[in-house]
Steps between C-alpha positions, in 0.01 A plus 500: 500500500506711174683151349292257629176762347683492199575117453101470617398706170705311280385162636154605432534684155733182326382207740803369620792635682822618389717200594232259309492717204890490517459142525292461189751662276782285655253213384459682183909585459580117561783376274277185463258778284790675332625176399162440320437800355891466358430186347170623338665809353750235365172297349378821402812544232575163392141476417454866329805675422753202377268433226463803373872590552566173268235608223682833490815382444359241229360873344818657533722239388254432158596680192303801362186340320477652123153402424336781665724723231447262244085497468528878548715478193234291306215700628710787329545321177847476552523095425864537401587664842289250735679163281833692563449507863342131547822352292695673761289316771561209323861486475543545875217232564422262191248271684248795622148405338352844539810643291431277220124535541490884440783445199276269338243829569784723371521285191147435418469956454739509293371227242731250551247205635709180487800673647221580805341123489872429548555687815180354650545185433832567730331655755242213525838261483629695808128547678268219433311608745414836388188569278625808307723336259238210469225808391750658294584189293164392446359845408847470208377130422153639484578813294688271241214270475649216674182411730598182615845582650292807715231240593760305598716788691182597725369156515832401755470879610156441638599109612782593734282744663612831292146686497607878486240753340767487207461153424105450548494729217690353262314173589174664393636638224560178380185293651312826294676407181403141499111638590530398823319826655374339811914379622613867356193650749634294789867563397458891532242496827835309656709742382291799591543344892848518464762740595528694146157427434334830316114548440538435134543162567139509654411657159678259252342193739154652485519510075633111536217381760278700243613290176527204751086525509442577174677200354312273775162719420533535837410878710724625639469649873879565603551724258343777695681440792824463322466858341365691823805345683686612196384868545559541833850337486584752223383827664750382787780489242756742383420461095168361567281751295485310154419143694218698691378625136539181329293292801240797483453424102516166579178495763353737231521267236523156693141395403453609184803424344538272175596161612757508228662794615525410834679161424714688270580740755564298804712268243734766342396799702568332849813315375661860400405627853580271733885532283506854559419441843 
């Protein structure tokens, strides 16, 4: 009686009685479930774990990358060092772009500028794909006066679809030395949306769009817009405090500056900018 009391209590706290929750977990224990749960585990690690087990090996079997070293080296001042260690690179793997890129970089500090155009013409050779040699050479071809070959150089650059931050600036660079202030505006508000893009080259476009409108005797309304976009970019930035003085002397001075001046800046100023940049 004390049993049958006892099984009573337990039917009414779960529900169900003892052989039918016994049941259930026979149900629950079926190999037909093991089996799937097996076979999802196995899902579970082709799909997760063998990928990552192969991109570890790939890390593990790669040899130690020097470049880290290497720009440490430059940052240093220590050119000799850096090109010591990227020759070594380069005798273990003579068709790695990036090695010749930053020896052409190695090169150009220490003074010795065709030697670099030399190494970046081979990295281009070996990456054609890859816009850093492409802004390298035509910043060289530009520095040496030779305006046609960067044209050219950023001209296919832009053509097969290369339109880095890097390479809208040299194209407004050059659309700014031919006065064309208006393309060099759009150039740097494209390169300003890009990954790399800074808040000077909100500044440099707003000086272009400015002698843009003077030479059409045109106003100008986006400049404005340009510089308070410019501001508030720069205060976001880690060396953003001379931009956000140089856009706050610019909407000081934006409509009562000489006309002159302000073609002569956007010309010469914004070309020397949007090269630092």
């Amino acid at each position: 009686m004390i049993a049958s009391g006892h099984r009573a209590r337990t039917v009414a706290r779960s529900g169900t009685a003892p052989h039918e929750r016994e049941r259930d977990r026979s149900v629950y224990r079926s190999p037909h479930r093991r089996w799937r749960r097996a076979v999802a585990a196995l899902l579970l690690a082709a799909v997760v774990l063998v990928p990552g087990a192969v991109v570890l090996a790939r890390w593990l079997r790669r040899p130690p990358d020097p470049f880290p070293r290497a720009r440490l080296l430059l940052a240093s001042g220590d050119v000799a060092a850096a090109e010591e260690r990227v020759r070594a690179t380069l005798e273990r793997r003579p068709r790695d772009a990036a090695a010749w890129q930053l020896l052409g970089e190695c090169r150009r500090l220490r003074g010795d500028a065709d030697a670099a155009e030399q190494a970046w013409r081979r990295a281009r050779t070996l990456a054609p794909t890859w816009d850093t040699p492409v802004v390298a050479l035509a910043s060289r071809a530009l520095a040496a006066g030779r305006t046609d070959e960067a044209r050219r150089l950023v001209t296919e650059t832009l053509r097969r679809g290369g339109n880095t931050a890097a390479v809208l600036r040299l194209d407004a660079r050059l659309r700014a030395r031919a006065a064309d202030f208006a393309g060099a505006a759009a150039a740097l508000r494209h390169a300003a949306a890009r990954p790399g893009g800074k808040a000077r080259d909100l500044l440099e476009a707003a000086r272009h769009e400015r002698a843009a409108a003077f030479l059409r005797g045109t106003p100008a309304p986006g400049v404005d817009a340009l510089l308070t976009a410019a501001r508030q970019r720069a205060r976001g930035e880690e060396h953003g405090a001379d931009v956000v003085l140089a856009v706050e002397f610019a909407m000081g001075v934006v409509d009562r500056a000489a006309p002159a001046g302000g073609v002569q800046s956007a010309g010469e100023e914004g070309a020397g900018g949007v090269a630092d940049g």
